[in-house]
mmCIF entry with sequence, helices, sheets and N, C-alpha, C, O atoms, coordinates in Angstrom:
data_MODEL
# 
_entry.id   MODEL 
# 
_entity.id                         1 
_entity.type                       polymer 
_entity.pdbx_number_of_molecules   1 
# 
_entity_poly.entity_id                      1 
_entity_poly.type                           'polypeptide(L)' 
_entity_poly.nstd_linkage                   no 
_entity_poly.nstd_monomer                   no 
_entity_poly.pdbx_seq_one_letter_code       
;(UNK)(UNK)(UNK)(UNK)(UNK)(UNK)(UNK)(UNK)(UNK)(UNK)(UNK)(UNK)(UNK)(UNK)(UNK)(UNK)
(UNK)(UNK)(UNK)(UNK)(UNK)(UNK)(UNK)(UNK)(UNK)(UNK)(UNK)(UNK)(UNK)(UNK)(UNK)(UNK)
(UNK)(UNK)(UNK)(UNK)(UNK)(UNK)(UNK)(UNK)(UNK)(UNK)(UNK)(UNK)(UNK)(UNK)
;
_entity_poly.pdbx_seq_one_letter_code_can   XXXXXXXXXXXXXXXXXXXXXXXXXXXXXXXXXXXXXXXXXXXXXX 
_entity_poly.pdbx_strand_id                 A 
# 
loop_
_entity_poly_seq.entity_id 
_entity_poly_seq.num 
_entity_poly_seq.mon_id 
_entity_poly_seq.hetero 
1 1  UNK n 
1 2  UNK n 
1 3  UNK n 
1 4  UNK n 
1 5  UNK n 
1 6  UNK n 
1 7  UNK n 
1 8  UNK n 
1 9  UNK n 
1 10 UNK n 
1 11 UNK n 
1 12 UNK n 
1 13 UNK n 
1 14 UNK n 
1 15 UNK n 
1 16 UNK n 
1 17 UNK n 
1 18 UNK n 
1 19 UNK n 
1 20 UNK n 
1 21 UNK n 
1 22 UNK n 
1 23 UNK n 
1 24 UNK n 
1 25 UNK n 
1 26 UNK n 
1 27 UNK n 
1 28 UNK n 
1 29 UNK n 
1 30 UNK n 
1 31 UNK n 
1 32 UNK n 
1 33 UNK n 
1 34 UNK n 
1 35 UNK n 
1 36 UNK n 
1 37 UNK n 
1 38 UNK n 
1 39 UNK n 
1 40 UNK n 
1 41 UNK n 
1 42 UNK n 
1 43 UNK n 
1 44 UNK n 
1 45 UNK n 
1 46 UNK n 
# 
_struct_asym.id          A 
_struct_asym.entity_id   1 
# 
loop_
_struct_conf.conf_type_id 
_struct_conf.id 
_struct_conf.pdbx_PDB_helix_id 
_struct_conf.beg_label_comp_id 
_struct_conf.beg_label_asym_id 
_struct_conf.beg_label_seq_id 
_struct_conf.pdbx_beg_PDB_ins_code 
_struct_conf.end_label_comp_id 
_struct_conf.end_label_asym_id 
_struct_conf.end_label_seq_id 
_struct_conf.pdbx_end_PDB_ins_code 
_struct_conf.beg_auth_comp_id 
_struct_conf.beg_auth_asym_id 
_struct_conf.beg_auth_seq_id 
_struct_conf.end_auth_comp_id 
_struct_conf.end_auth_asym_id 
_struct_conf.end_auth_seq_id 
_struct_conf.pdbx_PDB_helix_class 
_struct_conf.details 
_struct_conf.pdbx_PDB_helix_length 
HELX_P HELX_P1 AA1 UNK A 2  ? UNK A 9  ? UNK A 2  UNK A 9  1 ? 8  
HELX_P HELX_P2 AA2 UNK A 13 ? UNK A 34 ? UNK A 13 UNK A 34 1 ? 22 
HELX_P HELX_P3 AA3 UNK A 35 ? UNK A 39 ? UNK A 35 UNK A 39 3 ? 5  
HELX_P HELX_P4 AA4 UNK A 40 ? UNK A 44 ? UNK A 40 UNK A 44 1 ? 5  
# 
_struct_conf_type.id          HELX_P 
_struct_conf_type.criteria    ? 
_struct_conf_type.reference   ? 
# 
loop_
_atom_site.group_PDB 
_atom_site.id 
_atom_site.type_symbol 
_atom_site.label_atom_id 
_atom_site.label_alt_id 
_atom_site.label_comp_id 
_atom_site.label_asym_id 
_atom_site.label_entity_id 
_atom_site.label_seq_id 
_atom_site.pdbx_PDB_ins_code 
_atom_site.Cartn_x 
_atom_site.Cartn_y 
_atom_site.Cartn_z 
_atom_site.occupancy 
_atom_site.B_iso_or_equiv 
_atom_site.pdbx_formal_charge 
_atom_site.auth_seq_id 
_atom_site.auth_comp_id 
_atom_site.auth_asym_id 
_atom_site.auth_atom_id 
_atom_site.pdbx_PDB_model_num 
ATOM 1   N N  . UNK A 1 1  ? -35.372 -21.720 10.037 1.00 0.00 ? 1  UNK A N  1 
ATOM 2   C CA . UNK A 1 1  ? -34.676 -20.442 9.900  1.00 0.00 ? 1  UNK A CA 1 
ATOM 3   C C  . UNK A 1 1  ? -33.279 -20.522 10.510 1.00 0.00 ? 1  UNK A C  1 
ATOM 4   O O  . UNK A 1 1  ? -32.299 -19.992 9.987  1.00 0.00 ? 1  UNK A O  1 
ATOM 5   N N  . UNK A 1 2  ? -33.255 -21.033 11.348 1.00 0.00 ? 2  UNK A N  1 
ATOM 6   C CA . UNK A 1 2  ? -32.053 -21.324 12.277 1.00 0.00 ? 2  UNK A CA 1 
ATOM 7   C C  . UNK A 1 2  ? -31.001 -21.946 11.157 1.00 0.00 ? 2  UNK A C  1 
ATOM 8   O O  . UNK A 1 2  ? -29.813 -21.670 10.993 1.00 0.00 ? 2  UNK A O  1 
ATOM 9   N N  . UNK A 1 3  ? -31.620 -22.628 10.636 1.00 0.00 ? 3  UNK A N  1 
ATOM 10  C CA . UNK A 1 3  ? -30.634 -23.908 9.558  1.00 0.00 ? 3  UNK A CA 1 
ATOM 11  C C  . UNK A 1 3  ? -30.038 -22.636 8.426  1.00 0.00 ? 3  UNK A C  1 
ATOM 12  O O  . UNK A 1 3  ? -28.951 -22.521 7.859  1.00 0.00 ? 3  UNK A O  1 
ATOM 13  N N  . UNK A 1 4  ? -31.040 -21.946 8.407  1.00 0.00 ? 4  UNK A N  1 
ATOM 14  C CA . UNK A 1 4  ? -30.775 -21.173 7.185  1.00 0.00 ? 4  UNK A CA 1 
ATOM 15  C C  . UNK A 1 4  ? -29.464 -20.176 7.455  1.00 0.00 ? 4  UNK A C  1 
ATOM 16  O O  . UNK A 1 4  ? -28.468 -20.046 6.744  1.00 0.00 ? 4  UNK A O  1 
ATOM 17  N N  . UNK A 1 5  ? -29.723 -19.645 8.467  1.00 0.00 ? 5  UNK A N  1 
ATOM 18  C CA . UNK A 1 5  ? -28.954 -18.643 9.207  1.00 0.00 ? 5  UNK A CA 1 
ATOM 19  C C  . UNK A 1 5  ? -27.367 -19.913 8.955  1.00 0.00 ? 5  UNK A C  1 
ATOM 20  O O  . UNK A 1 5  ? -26.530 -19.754 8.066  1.00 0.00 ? 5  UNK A O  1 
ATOM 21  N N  . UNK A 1 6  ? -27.350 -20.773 9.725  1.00 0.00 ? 6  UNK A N  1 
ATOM 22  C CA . UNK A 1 6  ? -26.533 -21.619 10.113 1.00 0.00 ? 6  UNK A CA 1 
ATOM 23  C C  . UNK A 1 6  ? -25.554 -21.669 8.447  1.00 0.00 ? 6  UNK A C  1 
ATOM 24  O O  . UNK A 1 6  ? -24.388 -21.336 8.230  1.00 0.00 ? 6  UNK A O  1 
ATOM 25  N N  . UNK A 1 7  ? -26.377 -22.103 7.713  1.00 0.00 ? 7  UNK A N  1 
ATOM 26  C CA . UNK A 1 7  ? -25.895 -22.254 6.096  1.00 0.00 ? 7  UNK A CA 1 
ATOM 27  C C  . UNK A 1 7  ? -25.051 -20.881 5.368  1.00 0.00 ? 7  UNK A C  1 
ATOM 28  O O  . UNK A 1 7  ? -23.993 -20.819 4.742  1.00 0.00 ? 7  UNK A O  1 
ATOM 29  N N  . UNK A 1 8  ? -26.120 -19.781 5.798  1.00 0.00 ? 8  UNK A N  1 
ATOM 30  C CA . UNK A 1 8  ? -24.948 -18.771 5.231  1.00 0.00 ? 8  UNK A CA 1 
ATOM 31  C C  . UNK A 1 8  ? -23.466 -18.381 5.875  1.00 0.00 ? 8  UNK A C  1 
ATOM 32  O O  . UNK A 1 8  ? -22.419 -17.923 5.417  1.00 0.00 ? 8  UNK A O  1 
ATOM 33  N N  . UNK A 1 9  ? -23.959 -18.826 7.247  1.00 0.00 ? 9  UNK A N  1 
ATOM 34  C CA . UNK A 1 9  ? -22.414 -18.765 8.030  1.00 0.00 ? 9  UNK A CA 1 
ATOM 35  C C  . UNK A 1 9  ? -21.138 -19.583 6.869  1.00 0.00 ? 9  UNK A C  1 
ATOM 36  O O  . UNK A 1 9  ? -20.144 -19.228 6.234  1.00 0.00 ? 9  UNK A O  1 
ATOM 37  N N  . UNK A 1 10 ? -21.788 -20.620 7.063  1.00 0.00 ? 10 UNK A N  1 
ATOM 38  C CA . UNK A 1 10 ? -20.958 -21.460 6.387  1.00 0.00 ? 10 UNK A CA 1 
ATOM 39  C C  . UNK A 1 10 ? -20.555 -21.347 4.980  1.00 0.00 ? 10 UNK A C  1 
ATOM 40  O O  . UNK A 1 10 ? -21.384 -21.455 4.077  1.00 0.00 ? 10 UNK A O  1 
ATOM 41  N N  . UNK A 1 11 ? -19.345 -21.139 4.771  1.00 0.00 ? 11 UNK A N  1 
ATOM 42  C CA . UNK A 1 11 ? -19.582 -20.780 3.211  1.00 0.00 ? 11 UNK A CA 1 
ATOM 43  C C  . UNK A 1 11 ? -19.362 -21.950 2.103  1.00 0.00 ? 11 UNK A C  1 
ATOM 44  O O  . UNK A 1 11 ? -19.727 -21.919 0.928  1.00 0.00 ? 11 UNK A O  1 
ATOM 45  N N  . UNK A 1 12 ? -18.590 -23.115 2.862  1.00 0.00 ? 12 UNK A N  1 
ATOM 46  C CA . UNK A 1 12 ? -18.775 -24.550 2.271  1.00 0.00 ? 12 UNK A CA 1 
ATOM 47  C C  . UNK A 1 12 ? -19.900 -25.236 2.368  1.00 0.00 ? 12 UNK A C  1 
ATOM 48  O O  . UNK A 1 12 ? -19.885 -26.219 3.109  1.00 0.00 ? 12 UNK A O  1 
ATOM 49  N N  . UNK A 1 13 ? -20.651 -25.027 1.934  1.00 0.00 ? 13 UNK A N  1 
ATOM 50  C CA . UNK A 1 13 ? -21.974 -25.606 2.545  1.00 0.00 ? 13 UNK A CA 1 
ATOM 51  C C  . UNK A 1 13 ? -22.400 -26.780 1.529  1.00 0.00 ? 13 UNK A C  1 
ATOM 52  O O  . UNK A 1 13 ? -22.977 -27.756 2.007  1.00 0.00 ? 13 UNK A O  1 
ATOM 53  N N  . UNK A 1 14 ? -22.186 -26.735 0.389  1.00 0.00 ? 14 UNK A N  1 
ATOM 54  C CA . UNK A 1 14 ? -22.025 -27.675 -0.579 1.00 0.00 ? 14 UNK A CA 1 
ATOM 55  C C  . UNK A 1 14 ? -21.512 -28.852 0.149  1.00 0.00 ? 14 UNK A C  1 
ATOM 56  O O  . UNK A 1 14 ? -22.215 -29.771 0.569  1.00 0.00 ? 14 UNK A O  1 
ATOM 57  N N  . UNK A 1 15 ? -20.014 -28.737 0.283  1.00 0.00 ? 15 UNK A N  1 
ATOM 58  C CA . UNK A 1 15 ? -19.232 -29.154 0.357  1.00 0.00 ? 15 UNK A CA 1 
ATOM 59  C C  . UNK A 1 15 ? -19.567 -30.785 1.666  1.00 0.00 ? 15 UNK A C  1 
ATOM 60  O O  . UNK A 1 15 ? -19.540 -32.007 1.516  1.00 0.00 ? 15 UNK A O  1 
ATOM 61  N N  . UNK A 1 16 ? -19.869 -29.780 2.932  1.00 0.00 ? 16 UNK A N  1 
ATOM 62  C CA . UNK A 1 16 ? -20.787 -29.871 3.962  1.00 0.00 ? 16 UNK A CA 1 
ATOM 63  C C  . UNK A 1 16 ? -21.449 -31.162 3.516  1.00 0.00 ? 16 UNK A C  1 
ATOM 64  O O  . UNK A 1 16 ? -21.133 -32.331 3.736  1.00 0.00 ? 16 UNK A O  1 
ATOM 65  N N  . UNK A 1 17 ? -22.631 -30.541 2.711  1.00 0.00 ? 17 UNK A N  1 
ATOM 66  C CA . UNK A 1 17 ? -23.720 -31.325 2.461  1.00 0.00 ? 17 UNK A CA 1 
ATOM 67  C C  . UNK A 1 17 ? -23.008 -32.616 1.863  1.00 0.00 ? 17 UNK A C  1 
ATOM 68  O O  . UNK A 1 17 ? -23.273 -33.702 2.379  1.00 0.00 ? 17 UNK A O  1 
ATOM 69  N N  . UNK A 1 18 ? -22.120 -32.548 0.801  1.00 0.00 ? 18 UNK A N  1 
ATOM 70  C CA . UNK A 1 18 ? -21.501 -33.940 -0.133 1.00 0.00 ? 18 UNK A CA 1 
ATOM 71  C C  . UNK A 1 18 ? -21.174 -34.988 0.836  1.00 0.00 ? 18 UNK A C  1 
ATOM 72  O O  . UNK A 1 18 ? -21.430 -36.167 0.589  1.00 0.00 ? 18 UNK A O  1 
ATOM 73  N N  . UNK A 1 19 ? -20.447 -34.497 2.263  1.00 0.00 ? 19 UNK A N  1 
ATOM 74  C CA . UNK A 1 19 ? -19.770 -35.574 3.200  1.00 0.00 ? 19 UNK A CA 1 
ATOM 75  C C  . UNK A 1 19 ? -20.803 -36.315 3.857  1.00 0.00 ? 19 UNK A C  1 
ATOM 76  O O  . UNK A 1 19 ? -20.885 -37.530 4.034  1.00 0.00 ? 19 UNK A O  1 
ATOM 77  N N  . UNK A 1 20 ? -21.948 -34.954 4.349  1.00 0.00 ? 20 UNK A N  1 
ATOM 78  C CA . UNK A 1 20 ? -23.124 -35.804 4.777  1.00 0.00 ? 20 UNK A CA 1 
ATOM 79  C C  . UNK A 1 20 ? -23.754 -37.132 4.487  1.00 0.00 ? 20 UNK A C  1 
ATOM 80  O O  . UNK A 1 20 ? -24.133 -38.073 5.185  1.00 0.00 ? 20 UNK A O  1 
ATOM 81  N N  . UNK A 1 21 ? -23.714 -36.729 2.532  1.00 0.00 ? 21 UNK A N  1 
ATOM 82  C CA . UNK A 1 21 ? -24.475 -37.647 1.967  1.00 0.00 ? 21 UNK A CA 1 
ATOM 83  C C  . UNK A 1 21 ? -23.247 -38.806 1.917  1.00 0.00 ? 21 UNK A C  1 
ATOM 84  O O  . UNK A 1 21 ? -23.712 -39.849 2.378  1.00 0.00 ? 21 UNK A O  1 
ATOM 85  N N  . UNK A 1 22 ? -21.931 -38.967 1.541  1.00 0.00 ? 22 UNK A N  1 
ATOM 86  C CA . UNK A 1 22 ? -21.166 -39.476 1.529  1.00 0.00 ? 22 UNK A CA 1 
ATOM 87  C C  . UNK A 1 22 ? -21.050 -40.525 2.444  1.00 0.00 ? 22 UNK A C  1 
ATOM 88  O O  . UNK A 1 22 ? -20.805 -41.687 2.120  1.00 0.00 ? 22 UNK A O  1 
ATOM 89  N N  . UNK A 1 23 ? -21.291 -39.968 4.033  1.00 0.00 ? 23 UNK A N  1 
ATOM 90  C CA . UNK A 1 23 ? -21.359 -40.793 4.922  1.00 0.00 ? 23 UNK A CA 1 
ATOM 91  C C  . UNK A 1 23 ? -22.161 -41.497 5.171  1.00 0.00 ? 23 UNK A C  1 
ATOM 92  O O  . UNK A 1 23 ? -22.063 -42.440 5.956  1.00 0.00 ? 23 UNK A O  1 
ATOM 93  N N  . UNK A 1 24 ? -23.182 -41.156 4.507  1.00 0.00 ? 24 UNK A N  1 
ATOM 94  C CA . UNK A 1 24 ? -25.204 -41.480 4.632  1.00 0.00 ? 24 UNK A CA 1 
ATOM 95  C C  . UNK A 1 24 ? -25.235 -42.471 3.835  1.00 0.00 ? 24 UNK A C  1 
ATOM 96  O O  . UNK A 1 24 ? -26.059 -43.339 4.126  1.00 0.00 ? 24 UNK A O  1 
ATOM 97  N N  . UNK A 1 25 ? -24.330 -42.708 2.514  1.00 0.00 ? 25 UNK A N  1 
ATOM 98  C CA . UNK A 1 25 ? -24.456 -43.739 1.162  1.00 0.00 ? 25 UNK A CA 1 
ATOM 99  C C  . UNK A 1 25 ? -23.652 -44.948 1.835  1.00 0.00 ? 25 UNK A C  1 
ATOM 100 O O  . UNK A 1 25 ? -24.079 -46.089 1.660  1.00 0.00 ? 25 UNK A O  1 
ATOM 101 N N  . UNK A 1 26 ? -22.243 -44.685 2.770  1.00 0.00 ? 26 UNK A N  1 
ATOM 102 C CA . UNK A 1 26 ? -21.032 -45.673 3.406  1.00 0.00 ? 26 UNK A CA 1 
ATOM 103 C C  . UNK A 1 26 ? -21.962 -46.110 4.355  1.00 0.00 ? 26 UNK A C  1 
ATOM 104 O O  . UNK A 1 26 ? -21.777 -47.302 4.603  1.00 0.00 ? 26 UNK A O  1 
ATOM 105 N N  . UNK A 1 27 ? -23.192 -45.461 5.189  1.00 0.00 ? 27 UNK A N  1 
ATOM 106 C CA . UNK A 1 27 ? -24.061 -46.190 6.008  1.00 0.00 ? 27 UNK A CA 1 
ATOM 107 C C  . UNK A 1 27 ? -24.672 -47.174 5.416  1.00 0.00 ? 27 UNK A C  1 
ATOM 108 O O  . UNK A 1 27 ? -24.592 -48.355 5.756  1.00 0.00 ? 27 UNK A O  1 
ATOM 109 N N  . UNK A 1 28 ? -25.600 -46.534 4.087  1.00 0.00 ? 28 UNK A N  1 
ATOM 110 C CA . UNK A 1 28 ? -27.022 -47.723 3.922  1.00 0.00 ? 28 UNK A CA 1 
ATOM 111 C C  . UNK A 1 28 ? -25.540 -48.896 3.301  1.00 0.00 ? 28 UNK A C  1 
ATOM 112 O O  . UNK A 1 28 ? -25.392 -49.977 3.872  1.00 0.00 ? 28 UNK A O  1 
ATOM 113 N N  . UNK A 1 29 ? -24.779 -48.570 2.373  1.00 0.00 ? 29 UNK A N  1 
ATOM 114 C CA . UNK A 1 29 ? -23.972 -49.853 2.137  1.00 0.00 ? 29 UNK A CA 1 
ATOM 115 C C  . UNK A 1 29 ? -23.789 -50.856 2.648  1.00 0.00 ? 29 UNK A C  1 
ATOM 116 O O  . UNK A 1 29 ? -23.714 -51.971 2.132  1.00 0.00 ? 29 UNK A O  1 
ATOM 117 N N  . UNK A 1 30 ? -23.676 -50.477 3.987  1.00 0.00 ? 30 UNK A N  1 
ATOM 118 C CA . UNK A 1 30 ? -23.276 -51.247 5.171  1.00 0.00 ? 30 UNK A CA 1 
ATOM 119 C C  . UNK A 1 30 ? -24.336 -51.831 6.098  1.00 0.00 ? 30 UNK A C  1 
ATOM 120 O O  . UNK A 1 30 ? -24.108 -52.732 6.906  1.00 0.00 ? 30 UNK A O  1 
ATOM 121 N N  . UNK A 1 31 ? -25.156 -51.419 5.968  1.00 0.00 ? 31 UNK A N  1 
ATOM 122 C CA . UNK A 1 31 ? -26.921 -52.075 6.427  1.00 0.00 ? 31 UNK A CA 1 
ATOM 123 C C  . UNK A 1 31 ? -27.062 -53.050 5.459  1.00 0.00 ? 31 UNK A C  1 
ATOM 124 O O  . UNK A 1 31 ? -27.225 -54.248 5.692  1.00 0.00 ? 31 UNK A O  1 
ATOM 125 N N  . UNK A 1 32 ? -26.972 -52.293 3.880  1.00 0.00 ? 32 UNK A N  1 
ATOM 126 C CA . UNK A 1 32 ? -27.459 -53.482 3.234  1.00 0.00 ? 32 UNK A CA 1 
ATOM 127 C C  . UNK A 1 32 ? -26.622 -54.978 2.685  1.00 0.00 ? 32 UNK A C  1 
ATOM 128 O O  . UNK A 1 32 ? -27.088 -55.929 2.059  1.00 0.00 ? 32 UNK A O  1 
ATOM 129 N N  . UNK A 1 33 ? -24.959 -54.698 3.294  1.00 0.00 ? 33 UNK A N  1 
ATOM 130 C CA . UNK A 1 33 ? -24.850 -55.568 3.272  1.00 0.00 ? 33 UNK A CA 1 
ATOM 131 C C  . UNK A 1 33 ? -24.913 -56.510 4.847  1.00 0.00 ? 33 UNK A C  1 
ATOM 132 O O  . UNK A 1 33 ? -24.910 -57.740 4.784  1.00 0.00 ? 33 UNK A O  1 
ATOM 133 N N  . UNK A 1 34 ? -24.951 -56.012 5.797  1.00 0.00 ? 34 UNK A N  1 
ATOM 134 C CA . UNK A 1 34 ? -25.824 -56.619 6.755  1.00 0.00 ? 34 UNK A CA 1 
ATOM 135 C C  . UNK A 1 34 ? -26.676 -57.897 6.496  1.00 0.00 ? 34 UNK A C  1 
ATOM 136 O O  . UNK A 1 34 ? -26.683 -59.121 6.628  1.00 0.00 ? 34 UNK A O  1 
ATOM 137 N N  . UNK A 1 35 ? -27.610 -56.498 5.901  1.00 0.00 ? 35 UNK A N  1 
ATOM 138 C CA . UNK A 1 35 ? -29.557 -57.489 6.066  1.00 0.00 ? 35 UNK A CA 1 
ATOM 139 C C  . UNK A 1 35 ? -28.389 -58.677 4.811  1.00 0.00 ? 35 UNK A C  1 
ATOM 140 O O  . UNK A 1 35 ? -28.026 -59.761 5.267  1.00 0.00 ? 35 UNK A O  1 
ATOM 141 N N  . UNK A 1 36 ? -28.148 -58.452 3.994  1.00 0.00 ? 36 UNK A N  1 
ATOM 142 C CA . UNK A 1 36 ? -27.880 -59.537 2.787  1.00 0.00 ? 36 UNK A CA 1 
ATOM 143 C C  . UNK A 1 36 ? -27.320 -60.865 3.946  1.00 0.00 ? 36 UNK A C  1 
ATOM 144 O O  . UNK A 1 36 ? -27.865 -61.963 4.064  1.00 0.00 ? 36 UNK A O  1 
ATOM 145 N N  . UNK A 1 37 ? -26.309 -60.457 4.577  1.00 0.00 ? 37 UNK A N  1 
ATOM 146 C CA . UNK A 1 37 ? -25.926 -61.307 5.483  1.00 0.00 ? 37 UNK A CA 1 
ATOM 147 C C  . UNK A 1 37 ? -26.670 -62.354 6.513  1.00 0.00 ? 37 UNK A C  1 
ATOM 148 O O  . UNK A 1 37 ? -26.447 -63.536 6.774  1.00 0.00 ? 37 UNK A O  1 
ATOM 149 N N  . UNK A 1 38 ? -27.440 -61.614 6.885  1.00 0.00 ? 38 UNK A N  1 
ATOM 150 C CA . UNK A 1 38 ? -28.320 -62.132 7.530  1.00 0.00 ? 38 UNK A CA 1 
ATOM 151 C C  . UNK A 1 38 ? -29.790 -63.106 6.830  1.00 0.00 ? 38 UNK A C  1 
ATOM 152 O O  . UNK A 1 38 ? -30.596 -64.011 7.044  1.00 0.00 ? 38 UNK A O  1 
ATOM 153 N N  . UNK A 1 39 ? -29.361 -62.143 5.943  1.00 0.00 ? 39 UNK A N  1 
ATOM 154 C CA . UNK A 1 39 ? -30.746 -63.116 5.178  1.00 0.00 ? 39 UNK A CA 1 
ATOM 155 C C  . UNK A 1 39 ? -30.521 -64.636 4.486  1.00 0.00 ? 39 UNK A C  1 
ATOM 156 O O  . UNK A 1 39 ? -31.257 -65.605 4.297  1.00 0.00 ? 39 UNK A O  1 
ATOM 157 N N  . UNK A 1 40 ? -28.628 -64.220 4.114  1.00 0.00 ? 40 UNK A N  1 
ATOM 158 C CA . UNK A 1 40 ? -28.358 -65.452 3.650  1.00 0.00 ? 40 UNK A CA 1 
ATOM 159 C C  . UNK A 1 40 ? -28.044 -66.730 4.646  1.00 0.00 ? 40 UNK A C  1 
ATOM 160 O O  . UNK A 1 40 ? -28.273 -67.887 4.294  1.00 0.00 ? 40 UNK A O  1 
ATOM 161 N N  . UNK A 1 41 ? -27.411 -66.328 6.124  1.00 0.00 ? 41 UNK A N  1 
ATOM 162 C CA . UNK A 1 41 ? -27.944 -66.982 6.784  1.00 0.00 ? 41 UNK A CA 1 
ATOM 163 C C  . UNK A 1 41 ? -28.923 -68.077 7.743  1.00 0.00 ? 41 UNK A C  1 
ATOM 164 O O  . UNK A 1 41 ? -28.726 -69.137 8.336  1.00 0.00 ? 41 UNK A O  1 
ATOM 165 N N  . UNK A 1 42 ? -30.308 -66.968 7.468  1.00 0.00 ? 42 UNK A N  1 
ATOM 166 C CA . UNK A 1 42 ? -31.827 -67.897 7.307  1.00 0.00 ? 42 UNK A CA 1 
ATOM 167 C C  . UNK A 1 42 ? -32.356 -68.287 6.366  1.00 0.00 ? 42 UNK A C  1 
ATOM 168 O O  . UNK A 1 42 ? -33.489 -68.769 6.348  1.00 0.00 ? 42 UNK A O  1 
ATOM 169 N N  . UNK A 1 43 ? -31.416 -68.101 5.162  1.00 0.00 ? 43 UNK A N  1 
ATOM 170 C CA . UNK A 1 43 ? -31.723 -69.404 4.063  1.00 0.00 ? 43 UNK A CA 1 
ATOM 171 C C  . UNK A 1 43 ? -31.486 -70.577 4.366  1.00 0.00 ? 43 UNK A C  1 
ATOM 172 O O  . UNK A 1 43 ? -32.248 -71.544 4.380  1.00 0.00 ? 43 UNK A O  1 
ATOM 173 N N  . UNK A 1 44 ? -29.971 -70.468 4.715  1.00 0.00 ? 44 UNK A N  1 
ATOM 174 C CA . UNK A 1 44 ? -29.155 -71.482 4.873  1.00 0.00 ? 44 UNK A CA 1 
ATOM 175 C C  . UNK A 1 44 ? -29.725 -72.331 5.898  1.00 0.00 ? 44 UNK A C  1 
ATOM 176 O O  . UNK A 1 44 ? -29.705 -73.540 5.667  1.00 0.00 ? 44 UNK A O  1 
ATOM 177 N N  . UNK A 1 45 ? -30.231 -71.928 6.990  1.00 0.00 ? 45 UNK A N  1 
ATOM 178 C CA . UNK A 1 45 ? -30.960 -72.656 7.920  1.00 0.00 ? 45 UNK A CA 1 
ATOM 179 C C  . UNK A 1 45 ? -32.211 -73.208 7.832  1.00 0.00 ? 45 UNK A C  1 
ATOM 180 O O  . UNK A 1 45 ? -32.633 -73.873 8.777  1.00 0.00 ? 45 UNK A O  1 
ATOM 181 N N  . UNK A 1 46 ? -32.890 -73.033 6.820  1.00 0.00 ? 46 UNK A N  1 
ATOM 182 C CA . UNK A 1 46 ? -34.193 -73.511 6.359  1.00 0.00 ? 46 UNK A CA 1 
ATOM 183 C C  . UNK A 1 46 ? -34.188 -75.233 5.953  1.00 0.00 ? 46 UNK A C  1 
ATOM 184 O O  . UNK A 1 46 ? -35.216 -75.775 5.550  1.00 0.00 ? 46 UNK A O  1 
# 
């Protein structure tokens, strides 16, 4: 309820939400090129 309350305050809330996810998609990108990194690594060492 709190969130809800919180949301109508806000009247960009869309908007809000897009950067969230925006930043959330520039995260896993960046994990997954990580793990790729790493994995190609303990190939290489095999």
């Amino acid at each position: 309820m709190l969130l809800y309350n919180k949301a109508c305050k806000d009247t960009d809330t869309s908007g809000l939400l897009y950067e969230k996810f925006e930043a959330h998609r520039k995260l896993m990108r960046y994990e997954q090129r990580a793990f790729n990194q790493l994995r190609k690594i303990s190939q290489i060492k095999k």
